[in-house]
PyMOL Python script that loads the backbone (N, CA, C, O; Angstrom):
from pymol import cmd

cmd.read_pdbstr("""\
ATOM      1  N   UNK A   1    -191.176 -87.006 109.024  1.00  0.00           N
ATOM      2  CA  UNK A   1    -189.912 -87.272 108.399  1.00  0.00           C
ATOM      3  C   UNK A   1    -189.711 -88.780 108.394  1.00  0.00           C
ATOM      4  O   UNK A   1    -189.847 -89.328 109.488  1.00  0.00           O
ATOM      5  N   UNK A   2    -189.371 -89.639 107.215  1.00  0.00           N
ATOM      6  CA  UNK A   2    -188.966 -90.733 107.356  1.00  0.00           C
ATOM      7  C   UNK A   2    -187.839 -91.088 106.442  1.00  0.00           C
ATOM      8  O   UNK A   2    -187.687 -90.513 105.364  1.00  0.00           O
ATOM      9  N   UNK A   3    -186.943 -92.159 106.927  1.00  0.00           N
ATOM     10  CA  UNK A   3    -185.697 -92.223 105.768  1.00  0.00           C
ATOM     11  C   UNK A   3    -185.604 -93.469 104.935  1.00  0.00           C
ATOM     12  O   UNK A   3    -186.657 -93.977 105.322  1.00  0.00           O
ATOM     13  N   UNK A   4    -185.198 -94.196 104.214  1.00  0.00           N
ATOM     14  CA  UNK A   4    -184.801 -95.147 104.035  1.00  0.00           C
ATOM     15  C   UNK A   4    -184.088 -95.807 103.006  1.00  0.00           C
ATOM     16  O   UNK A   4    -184.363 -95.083 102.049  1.00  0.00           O
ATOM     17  N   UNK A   5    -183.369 -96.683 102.577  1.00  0.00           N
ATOM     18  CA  UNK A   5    -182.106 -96.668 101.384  1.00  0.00           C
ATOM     19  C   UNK A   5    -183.033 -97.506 100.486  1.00  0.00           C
ATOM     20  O   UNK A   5    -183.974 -98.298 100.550  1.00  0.00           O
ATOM     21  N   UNK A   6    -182.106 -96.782  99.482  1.00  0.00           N
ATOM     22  CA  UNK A   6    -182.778 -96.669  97.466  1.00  0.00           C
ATOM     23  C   UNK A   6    -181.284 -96.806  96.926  1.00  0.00           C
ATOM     24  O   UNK A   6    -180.538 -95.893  97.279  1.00  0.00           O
ATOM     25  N   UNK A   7    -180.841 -97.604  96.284  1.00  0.00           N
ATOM     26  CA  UNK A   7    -179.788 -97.465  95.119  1.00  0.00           C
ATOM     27  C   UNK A   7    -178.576 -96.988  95.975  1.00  0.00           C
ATOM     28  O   UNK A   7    -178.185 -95.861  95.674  1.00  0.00           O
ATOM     29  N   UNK A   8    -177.968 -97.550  96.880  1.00  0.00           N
ATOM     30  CA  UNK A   8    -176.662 -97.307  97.706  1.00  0.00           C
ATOM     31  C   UNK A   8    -176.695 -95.821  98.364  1.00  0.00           C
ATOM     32  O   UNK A   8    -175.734 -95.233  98.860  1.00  0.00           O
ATOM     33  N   UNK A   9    -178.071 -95.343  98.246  1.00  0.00           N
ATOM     34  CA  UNK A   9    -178.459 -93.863  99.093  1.00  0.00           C
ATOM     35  C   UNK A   9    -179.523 -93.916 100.083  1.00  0.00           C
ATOM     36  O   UNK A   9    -180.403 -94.776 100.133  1.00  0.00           O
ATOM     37  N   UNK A  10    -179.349 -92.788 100.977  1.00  0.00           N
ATOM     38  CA  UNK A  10    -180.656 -92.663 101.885  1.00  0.00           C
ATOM     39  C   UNK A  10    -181.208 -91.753 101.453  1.00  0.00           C
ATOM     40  O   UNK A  10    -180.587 -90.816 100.950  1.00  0.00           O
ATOM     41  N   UNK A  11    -182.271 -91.782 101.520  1.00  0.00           N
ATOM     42  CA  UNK A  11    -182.985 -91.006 101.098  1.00  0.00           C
ATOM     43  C   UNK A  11    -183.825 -90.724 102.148  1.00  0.00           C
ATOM     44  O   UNK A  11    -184.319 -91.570 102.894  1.00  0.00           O
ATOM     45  N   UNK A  12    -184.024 -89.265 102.222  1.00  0.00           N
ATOM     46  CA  UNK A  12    -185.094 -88.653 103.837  1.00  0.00           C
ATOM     47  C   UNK A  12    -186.031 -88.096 103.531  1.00  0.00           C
ATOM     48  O   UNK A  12    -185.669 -86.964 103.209  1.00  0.00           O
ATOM     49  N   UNK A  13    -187.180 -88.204 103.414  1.00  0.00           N
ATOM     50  CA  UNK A  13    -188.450 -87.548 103.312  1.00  0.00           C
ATOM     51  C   UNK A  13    -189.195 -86.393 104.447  1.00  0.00           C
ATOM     52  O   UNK A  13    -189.496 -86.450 105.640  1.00  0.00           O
ATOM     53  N   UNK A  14    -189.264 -85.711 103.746  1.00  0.00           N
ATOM     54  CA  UNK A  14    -190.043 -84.305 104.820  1.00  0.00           C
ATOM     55  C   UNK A  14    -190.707 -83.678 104.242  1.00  0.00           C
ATOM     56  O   UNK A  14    -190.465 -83.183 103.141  1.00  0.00           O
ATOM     57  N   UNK A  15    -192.015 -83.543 105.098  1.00  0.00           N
ATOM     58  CA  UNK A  15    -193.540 -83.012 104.481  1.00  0.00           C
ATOM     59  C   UNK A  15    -193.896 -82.003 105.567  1.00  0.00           C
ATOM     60  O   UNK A  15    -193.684 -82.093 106.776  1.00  0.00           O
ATOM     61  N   UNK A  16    -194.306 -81.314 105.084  1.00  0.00           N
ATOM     62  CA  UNK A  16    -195.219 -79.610 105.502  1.00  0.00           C
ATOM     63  C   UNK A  16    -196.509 -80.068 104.747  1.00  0.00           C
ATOM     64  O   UNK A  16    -196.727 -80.736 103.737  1.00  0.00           O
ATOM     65  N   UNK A  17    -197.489 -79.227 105.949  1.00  0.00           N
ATOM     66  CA  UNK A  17    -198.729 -78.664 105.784  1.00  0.00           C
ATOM     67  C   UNK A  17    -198.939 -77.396 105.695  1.00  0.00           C
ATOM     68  O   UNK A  17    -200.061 -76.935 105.903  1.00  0.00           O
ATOM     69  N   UNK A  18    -197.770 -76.540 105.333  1.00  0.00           N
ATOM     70  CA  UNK A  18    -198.226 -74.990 104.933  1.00  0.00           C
ATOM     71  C   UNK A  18    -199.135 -75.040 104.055  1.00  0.00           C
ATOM     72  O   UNK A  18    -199.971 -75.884 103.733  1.00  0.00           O
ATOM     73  N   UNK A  19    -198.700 -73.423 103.505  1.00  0.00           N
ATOM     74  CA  UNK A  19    -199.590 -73.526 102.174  1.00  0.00           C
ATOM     75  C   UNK A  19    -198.769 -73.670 100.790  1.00  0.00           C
ATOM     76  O   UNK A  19    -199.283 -73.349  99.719  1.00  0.00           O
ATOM     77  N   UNK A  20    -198.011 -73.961 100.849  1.00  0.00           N
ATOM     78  CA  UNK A  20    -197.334 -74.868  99.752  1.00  0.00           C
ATOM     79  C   UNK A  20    -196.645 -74.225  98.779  1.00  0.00           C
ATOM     80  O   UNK A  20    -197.358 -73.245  98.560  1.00  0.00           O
ATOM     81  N   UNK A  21    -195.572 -74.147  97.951  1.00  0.00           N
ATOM     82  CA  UNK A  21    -194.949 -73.277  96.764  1.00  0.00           C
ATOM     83  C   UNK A  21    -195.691 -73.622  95.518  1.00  0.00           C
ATOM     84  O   UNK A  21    -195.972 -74.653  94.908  1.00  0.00           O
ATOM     85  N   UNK A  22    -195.947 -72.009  95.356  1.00  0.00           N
ATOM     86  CA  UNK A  22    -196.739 -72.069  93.824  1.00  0.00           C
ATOM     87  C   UNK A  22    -195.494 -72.867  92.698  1.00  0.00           C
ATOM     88  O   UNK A  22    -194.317 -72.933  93.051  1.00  0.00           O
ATOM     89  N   UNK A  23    -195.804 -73.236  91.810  1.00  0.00           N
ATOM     90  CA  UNK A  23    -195.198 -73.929  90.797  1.00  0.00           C
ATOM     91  C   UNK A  23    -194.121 -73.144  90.297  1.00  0.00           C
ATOM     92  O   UNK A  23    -193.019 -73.588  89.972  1.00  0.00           O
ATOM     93  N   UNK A  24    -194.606 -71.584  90.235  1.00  0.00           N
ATOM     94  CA  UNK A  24    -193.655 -70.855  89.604  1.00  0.00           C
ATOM     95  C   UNK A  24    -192.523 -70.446  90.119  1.00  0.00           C
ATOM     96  O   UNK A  24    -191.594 -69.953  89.480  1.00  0.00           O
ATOM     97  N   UNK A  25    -192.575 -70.701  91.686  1.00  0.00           N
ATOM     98  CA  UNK A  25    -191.489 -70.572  92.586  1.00  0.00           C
ATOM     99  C   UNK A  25    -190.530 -71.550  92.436  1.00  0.00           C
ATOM    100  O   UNK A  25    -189.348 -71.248  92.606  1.00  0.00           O
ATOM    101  N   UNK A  26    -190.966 -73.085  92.038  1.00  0.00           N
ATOM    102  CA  UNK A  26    -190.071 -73.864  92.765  1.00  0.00           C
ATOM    103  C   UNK A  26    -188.914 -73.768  91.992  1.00  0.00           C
ATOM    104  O   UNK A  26    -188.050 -73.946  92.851  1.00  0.00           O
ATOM    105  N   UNK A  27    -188.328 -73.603  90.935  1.00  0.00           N
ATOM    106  CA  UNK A  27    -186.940 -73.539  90.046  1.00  0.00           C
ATOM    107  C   UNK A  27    -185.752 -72.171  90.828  1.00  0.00           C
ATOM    108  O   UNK A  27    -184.608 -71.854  90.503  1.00  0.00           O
ATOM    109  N   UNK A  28    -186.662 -71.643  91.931  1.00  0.00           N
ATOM    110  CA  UNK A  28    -186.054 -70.378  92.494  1.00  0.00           C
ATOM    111  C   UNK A  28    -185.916 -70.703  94.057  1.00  0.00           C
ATOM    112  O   UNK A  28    -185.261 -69.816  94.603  1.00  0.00           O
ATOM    113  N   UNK A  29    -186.291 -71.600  94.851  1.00  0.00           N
ATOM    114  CA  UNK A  29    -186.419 -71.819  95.942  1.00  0.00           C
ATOM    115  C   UNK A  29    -185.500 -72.118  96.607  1.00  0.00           C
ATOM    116  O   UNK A  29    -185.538 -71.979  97.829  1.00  0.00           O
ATOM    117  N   UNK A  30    -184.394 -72.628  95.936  1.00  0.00           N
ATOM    118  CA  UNK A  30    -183.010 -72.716  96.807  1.00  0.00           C
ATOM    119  C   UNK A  30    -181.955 -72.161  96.411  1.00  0.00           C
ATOM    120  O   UNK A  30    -180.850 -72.661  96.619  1.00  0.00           O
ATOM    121  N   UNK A  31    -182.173 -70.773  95.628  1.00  0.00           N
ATOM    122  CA  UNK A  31    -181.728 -69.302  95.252  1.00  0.00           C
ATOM    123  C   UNK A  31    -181.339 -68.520  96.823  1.00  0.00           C
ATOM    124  O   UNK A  31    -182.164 -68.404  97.729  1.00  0.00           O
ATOM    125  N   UNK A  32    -179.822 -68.006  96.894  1.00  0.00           N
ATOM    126  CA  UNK A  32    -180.227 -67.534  98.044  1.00  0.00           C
ATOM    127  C   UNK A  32    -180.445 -66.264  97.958  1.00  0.00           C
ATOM    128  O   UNK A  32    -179.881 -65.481  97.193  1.00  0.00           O
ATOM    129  N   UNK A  33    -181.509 -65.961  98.969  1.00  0.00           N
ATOM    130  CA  UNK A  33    -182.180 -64.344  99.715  1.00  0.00           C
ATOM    131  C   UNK A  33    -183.391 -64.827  98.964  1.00  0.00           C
ATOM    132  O   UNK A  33    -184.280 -63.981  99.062  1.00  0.00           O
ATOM    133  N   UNK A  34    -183.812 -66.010  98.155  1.00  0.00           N
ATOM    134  CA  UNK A  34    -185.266 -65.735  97.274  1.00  0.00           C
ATOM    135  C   UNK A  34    -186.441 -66.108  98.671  1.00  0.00           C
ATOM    136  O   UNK A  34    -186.405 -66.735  99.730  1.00  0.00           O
ATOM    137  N   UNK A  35    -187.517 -65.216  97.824  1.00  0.00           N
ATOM    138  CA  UNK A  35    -188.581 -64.863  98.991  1.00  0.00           C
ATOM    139  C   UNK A  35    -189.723 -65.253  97.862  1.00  0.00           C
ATOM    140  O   UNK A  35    -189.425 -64.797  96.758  1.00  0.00           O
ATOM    141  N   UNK A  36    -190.909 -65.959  97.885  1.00  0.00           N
ATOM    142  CA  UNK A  36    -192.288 -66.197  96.857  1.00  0.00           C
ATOM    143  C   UNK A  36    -192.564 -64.917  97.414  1.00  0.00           C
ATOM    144  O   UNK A  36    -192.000 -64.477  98.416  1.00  0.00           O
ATOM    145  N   UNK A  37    -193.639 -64.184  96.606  1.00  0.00           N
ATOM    146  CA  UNK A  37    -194.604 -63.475  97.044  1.00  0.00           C
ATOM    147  C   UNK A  37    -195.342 -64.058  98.073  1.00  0.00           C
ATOM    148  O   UNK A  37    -195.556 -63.291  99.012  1.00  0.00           O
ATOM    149  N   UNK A  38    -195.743 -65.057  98.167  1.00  0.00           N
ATOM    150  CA  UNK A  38    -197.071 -65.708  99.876  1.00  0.00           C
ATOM    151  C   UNK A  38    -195.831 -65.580 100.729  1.00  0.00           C
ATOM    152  O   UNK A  38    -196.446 -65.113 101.688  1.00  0.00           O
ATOM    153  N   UNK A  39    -194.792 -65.610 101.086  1.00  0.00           N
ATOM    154  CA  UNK A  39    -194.191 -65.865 102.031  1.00  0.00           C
ATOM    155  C   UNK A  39    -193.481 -64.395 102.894  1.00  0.00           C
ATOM    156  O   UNK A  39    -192.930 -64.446 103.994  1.00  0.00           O
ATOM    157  N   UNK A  40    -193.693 -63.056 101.995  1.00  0.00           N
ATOM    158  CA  UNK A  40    -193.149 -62.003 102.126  1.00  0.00           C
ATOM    159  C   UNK A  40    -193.846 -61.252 103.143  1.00  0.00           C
ATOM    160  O   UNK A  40    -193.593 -60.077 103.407  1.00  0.00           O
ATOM    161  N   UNK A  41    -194.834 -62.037 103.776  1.00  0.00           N
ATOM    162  CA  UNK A  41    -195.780 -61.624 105.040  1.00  0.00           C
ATOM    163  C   UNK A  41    -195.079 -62.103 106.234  1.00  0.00           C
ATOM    164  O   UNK A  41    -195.174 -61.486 107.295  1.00  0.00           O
ATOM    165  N   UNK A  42    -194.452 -63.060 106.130  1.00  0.00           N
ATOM    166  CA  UNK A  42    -194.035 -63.952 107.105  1.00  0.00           C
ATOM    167  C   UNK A  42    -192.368 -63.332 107.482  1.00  0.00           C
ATOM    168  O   UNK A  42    -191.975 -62.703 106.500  1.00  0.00           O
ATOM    169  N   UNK A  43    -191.640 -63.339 108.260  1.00  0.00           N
ATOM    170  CA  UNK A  43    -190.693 -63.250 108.659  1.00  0.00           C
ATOM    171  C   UNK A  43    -189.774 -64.198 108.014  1.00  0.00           C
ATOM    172  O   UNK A  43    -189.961 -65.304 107.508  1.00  0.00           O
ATOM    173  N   UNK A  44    -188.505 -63.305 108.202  1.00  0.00           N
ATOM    174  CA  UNK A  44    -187.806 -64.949 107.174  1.00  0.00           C
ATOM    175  C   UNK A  44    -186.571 -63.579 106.331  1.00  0.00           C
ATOM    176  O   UNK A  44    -186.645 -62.351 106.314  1.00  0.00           O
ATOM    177  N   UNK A  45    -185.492 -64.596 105.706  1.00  0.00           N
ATOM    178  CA  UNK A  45    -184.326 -63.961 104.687  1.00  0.00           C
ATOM    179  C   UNK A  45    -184.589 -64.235 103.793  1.00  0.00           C
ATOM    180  O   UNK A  45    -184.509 -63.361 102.930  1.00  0.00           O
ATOM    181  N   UNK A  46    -185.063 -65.573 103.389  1.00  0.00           N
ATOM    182  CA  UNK A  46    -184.587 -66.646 102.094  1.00  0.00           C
ATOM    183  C   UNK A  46    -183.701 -67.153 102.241  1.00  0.00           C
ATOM    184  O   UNK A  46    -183.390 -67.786 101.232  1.00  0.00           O
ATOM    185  N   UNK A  47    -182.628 -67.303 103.496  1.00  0.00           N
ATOM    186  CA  UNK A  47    -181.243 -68.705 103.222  1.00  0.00           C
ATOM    187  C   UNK A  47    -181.574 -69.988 103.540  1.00  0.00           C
ATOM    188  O   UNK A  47    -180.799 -70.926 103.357  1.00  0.00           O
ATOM    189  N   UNK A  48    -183.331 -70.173 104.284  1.00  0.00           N
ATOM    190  CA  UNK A  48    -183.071 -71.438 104.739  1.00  0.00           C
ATOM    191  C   UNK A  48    -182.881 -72.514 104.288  1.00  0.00           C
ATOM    192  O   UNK A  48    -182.202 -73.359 104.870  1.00  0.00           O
ATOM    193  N   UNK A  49    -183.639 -72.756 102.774  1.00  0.00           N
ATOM    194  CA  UNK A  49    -183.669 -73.439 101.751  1.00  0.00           C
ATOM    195  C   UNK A  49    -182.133 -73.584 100.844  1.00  0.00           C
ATOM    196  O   UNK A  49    -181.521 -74.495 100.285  1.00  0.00           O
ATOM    197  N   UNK A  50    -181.970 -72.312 101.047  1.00  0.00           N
ATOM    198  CA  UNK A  50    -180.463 -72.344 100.118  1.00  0.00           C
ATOM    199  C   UNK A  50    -178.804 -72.717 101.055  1.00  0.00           C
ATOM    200  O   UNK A  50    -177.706 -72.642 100.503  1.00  0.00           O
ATOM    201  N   UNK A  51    -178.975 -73.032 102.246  1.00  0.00           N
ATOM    202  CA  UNK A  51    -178.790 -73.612 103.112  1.00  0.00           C
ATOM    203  C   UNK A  51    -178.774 -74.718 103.477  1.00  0.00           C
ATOM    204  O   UNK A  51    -177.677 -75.244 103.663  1.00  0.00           O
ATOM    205  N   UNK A  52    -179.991 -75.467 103.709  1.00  0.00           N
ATOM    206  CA  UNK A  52    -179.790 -77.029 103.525  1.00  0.00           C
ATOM    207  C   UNK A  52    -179.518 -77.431 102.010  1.00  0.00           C
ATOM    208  O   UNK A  52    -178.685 -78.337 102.003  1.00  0.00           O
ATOM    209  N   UNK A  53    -179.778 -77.207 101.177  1.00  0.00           N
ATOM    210  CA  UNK A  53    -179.110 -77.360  99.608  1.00  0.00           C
ATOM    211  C   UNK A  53    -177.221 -77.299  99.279  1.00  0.00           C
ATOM    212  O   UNK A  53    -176.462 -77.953  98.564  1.00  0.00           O
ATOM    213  N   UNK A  54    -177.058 -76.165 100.221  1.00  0.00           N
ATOM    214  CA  UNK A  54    -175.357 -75.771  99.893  1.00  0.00           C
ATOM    215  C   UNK A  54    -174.699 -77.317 101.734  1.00  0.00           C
ATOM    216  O   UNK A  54    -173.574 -77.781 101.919  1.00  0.00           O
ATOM    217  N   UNK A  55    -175.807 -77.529 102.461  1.00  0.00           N
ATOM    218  CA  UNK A  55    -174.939 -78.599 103.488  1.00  0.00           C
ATOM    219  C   UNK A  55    -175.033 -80.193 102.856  1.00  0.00           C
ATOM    220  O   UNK A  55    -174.233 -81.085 103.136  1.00  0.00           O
ATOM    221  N   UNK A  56    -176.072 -80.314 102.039  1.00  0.00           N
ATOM    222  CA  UNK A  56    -176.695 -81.552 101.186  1.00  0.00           C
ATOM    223  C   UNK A  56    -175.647 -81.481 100.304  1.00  0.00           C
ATOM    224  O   UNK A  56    -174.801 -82.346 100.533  1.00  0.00           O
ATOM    225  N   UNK A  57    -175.507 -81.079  99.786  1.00  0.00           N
ATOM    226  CA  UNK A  57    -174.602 -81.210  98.104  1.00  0.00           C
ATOM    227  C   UNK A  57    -172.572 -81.142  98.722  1.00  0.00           C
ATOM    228  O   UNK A  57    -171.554 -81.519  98.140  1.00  0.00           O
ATOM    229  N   UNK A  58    -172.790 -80.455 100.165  1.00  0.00           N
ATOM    230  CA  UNK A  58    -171.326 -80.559 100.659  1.00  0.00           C
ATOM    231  C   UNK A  58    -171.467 -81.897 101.003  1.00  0.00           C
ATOM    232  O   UNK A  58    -170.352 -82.347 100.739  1.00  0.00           O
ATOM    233  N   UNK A  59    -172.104 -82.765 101.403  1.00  0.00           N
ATOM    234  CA  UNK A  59    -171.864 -84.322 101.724  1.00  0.00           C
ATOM    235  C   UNK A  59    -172.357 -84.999 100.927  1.00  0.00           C
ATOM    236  O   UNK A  59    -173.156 -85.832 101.354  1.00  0.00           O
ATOM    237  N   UNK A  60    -172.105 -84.941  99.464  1.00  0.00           N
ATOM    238  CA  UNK A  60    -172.396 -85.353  98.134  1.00  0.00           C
ATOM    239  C   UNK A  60    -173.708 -85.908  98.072  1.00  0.00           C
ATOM    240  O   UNK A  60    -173.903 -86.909  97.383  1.00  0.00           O
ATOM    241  N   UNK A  61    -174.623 -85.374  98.712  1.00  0.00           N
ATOM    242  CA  UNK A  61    -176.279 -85.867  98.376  1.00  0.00           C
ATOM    243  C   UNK A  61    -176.888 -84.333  97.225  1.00  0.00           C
ATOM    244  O   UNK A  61    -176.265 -83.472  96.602  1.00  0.00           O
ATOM    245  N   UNK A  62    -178.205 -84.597  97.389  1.00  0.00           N
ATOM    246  CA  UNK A  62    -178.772 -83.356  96.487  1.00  0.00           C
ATOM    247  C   UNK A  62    -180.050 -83.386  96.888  1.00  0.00           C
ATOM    248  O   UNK A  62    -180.381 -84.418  97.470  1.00  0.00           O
ATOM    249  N   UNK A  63    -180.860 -82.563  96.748  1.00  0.00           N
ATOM    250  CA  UNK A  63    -182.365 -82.345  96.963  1.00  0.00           C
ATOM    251  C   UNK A  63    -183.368 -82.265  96.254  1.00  0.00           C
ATOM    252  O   UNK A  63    -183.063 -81.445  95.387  1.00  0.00           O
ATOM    253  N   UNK A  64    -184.537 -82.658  96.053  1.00  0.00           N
ATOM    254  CA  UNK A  64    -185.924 -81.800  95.412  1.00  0.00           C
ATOM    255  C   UNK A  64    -187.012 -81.819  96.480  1.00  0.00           C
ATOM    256  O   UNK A  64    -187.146 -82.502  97.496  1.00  0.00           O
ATOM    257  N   UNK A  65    -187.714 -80.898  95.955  1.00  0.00           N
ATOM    258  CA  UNK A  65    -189.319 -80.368  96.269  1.00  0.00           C
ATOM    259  C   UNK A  65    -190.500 -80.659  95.670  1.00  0.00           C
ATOM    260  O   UNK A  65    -190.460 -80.555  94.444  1.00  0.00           O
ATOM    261  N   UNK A  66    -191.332 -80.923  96.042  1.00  0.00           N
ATOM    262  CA  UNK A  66    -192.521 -80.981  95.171  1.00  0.00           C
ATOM    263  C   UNK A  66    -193.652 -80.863  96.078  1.00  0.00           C
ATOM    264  O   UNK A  66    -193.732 -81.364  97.200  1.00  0.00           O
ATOM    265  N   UNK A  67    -194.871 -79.858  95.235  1.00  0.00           N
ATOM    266  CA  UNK A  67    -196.148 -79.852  96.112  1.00  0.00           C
ATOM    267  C   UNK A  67    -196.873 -81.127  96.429  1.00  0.00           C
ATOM    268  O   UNK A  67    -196.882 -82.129  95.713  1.00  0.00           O
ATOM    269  N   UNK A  68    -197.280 -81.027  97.201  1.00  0.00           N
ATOM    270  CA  UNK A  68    -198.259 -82.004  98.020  1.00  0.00           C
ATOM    271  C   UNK A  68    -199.588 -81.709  97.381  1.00  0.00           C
ATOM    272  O   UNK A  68    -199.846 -80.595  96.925  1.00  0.00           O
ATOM    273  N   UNK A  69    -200.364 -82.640  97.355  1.00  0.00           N
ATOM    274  CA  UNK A  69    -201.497 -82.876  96.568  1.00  0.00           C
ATOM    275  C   UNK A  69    -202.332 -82.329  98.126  1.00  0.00           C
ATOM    276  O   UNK A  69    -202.310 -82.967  99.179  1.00  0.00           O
ATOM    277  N   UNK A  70    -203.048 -80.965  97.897  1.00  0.00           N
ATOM    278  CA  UNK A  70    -204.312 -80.900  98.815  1.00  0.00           C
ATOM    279  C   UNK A  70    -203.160 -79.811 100.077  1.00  0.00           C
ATOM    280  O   UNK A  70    -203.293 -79.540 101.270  1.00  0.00           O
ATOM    281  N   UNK A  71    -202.324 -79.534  99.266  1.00  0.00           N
ATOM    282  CA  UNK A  71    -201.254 -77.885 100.341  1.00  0.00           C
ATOM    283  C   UNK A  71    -199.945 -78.881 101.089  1.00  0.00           C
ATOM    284  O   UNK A  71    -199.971 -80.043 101.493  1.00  0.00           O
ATOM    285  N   UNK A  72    -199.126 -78.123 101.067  1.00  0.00           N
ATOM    286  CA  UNK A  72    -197.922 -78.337 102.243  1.00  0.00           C
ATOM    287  C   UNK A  72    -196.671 -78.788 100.837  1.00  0.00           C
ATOM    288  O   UNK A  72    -196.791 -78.784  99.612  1.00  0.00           O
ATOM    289  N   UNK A  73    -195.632 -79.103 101.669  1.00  0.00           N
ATOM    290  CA  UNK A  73    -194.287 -79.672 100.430  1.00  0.00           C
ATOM    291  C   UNK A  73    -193.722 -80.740 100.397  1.00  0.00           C
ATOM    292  O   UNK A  73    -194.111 -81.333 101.403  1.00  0.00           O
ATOM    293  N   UNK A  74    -193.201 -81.213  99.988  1.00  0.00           N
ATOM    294  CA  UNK A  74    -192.177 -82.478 100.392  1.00  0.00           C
ATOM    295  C   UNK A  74    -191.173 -82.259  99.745  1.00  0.00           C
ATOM    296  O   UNK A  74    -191.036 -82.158  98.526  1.00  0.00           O
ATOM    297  N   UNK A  75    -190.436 -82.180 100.570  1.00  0.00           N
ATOM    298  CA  UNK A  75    -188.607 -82.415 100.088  1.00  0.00           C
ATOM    299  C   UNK A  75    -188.133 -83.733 100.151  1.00  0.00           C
ATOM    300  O   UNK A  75    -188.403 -84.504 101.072  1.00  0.00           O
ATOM    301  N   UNK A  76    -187.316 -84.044  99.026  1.00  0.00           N
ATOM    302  CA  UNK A  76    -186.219 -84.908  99.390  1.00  0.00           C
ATOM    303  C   UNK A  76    -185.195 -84.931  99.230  1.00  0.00           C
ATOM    304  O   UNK A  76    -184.587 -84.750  98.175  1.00  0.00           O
ATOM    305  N   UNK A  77    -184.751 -85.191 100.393  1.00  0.00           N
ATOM    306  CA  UNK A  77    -183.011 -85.521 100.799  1.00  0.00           C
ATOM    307  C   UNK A  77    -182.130 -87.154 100.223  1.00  0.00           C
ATOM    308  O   UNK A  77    -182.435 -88.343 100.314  1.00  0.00           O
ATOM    309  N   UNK A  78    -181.334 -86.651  99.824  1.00  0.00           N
ATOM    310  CA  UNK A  78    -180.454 -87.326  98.995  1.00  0.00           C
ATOM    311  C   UNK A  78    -179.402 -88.024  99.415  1.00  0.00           C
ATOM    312  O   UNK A  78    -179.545 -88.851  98.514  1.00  0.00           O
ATOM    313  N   UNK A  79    -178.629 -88.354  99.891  1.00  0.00           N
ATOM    314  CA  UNK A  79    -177.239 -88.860 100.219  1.00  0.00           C
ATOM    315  C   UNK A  79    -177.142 -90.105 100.216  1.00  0.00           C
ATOM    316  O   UNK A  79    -178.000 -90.965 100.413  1.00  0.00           O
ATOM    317  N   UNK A  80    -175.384 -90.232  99.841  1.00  0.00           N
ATOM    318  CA  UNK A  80    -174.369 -91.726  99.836  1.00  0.00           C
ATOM    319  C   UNK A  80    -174.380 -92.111 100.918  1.00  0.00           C
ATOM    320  O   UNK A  80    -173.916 -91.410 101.817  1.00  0.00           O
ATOM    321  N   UNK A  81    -174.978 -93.493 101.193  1.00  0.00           N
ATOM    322  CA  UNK A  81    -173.921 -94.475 102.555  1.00  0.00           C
ATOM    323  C   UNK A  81    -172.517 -94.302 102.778  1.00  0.00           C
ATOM    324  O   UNK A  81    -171.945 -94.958 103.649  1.00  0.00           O
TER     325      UNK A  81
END
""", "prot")
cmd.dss("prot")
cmd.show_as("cartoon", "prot")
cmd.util.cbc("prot")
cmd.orient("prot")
């Protein structure tokens, strides 16, 4: 995880080495109860994602995702100084 300010925001970076969201997932990933198919092995609801999205956007920041080149994700976190 690392943070640092861009354009009067911080911005927080966080990377996973899972195995990463297929492409077709990501427009659904911070849907809440949504589950990918790879992940429906694993234990889990689907709020966690839709969760930090609904606490991000309550302190006027916002989020994205994107795969990692070679597996895992990166999110980024958004918010005002």
């Amino acid at each position: 995880m690392t943070a640092s300010e861009r354009g009067g925001r911080v911005r927080v970076t966080v990377e996973d080495t899972g195995p990463g969201i297929p492409p077709e997932d990501l427009p659904r990933i911070w849907d809440r109860l949504f589950r990918g198919d790879k992940s429906r092995s694993h234990p889990g609801l689907g709020l966690g994602l839709s969760l930090v999205k609904a606490v991000v956007e309550t302190h006027g920041g916002s989020v994205e995702a994107f795969p990692r080149p070679g597996g895992g994700s990166c999110f980024l976190l958004y918010f005002p100084i």
